[in-house]
C-alpha positions, -999 to +999 in steps of 0.1 A: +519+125+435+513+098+460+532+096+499+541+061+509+550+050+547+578+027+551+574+009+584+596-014+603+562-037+619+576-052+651+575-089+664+540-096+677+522-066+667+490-065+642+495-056+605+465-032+612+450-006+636+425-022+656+423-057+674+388-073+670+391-092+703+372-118+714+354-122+748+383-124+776+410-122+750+439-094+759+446-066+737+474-070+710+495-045+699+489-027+663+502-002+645+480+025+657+507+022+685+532+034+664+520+055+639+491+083+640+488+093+600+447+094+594+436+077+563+464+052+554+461+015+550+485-011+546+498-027+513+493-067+522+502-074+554+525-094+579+517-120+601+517-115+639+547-132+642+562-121+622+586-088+617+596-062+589+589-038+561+553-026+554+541-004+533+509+020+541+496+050+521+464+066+512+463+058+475+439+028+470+452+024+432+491+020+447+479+000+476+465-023+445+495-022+426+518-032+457+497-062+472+477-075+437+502-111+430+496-102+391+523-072+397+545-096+407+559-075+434+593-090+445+595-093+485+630-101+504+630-121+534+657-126+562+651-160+579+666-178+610+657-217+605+662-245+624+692-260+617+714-260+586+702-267+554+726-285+530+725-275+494+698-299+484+674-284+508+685-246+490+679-264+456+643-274+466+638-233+477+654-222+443+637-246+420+600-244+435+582-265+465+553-287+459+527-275+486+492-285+495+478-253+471+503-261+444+539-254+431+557-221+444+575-202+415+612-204+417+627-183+444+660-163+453+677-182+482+716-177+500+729-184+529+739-153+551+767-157+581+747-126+598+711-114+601+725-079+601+690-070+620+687-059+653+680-089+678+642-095+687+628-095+723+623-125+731+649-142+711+650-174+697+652-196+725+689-213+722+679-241+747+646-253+725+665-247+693+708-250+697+718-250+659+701-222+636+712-204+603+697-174+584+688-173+549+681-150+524+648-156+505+632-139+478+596-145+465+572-132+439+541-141+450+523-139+484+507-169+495+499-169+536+524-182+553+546-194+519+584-187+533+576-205+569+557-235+548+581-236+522+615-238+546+591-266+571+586-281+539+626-287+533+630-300+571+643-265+582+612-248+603+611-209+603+623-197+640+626-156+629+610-140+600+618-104+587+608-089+555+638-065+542+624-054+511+593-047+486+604-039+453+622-013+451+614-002+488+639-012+513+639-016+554+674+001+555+676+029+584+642+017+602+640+002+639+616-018+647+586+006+656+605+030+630+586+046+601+593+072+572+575+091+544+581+092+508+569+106+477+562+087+443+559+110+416+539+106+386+541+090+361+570+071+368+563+065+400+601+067+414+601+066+450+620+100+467+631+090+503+620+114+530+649+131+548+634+125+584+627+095+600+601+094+624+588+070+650+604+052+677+619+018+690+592-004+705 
């Protein structure tokens, strides 16, 4: 029986708990901010800028199974571009991009006529970018930076990027700065949601 922690990494924080900081550099946010369980690591990772679900526990062997590409581990994606892609540019996403360390798999796309997240501080600047849309994309691998390259790629730069889901673990109910407990039980390692939530808004 392992405990998992389902957490809801705000915009511009570190996907870990200490900032190696450079000479003069100013001290980032991370998640010891936000959560203060001993012994837990994260399962992959988000980038700074980026926002959304990560997963943490103690178990190194389920931290292996989440991040490891081989598992094939399915992650969901809620993206504000710039502009609006026409259905070519969705084609492109669904049938695999060409970048510079080789062909994407095939991924999930659709258009979404809401976010349905809560909005991000600072927004997307509507001055500097006047026409946006949100897509849904998903992916089974986990190349750095893959969605933002592959949308760039198909004229449509990332503005806003949110990871909703990780398999069979969801973002649903968490804030950003949020975070929750749950148990996977052996062997079949079904996930049993926590009835609290814990954590704040940040």
């Amino acid at each position: 029986m392992s405990a998992i922690y389902l957490l809801h990494k705000p915009y511009r924080m570190l996907s870990q708990f200490t900032d190696r900081l450079g000479q003069g550099e100013a001290p980032r946010a991370t998640l010891a901010d936000i959560i203060k369980v001993p012994g837990i690591y994260a399962a992959g990772r988000l980038d700074y800028d980026s926002e959304g679900l990560l997963l943490l526990t103690d178990d190194g062997a389920l931290i292996q199974r989440i991040s490891d590409p081989r598992h094939k581990q399915p992650k969901t994606y809620r993206v504000q571009v710039e502009g609006n892609p026409d259905e070519a540019a969705l084609a492109a996403l669904r049938q695999g991009i060409e970048l510079k360390d080789g062909p994407t798999r095939p991924a999930k796309v659709r258009r979404l006529a809401e976010s349905g997240l809560p909005p991000r501080t600072p927004p997307v600047d509507p001055k500097r970018h006047p026409v946006t849309s949100w897509l849904e994309l998903t992916i089974s691998e986990g190349r750095n930076r893959q969605v933002r390259r592959m949308t760039a790629h198909v004229g449509h730069p990332t503005l806003r990027l949110v990871r909703v889901a990780i398999g069979p673990w969801r973002l649903d109910g968490l804030a950003p700065g949020e975070w929750r407990r749950e148990t996977l039980h052996a062997p079949r390692n079904t996930p049993r949601r926590s009835p609290r939530r814990q954590g704040g808004h940040r």
